[in-house]
C-alpha positions as CSV (number, residue, x, y, z in Angstrom):
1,X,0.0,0.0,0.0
2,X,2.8,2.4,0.6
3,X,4.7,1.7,-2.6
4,X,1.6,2.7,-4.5
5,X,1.2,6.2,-2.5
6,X,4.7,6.4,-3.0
7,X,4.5,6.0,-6.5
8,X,1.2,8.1,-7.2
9,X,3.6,11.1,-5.3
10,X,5.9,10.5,-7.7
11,X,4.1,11.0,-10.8
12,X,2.1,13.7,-9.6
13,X,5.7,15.6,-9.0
14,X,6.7,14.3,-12.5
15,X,3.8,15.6,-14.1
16,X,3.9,18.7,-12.4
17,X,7.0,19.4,-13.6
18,X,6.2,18.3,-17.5
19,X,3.7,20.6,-17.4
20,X,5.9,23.1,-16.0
21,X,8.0,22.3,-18.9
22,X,5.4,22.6,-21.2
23,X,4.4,25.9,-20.3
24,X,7.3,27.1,-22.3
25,X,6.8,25.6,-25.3
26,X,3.3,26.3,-25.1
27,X,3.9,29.9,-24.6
28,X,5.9,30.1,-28.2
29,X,2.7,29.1,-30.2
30,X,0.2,31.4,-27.8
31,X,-0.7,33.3,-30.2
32,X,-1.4,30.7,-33.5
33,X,-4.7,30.0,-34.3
34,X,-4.3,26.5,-33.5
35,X,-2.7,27.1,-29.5
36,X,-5.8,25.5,-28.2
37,X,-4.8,22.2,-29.8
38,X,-1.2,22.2,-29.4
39,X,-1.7,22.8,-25.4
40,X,-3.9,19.8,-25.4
41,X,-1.2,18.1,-27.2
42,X,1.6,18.9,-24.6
43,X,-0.4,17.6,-21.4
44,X,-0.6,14.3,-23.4
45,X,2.8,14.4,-23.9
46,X,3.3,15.5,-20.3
47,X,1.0,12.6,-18.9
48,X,3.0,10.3,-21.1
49,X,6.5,11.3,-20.0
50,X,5.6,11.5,-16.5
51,X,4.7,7.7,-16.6
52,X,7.9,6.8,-18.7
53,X,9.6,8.8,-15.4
54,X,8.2,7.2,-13.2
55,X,8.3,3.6,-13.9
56,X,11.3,4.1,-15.2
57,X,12.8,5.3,-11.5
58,X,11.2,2.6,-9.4
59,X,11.4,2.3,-5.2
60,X,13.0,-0.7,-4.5
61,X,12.6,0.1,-1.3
């Protein structure tokens, strides 16, 4: 029960930071017509790489 509480707090941080991450690259397209679409594109991307973070850097504990 622990590793999974401990993992769940680890991709949240990983996301949080992909998104932080994102938010640059997000900022260059702001004002295209199609911003709305690529920001819905980078959280994917963000979810995604968050998981391939976290599973990648498991707790042996």
């Amino acid at each position: 029960m622990i590793e999974k509480i401990v993992w769940w707090i680890q991709y949240i941080i990983n996301f949080l930071f992909m998104l932080y991450l994102a938010r640059y690259i997000s900022n260059a397209f702001y004002s295209t017509p199609g911003s709305f679409l690529i920001s819905i594109f980078l959280i994917v991307v963000s979810i995604i790489l968050a998981y391939l973070l976290t599973i990648r850097f498991k707790n042996n504990g």
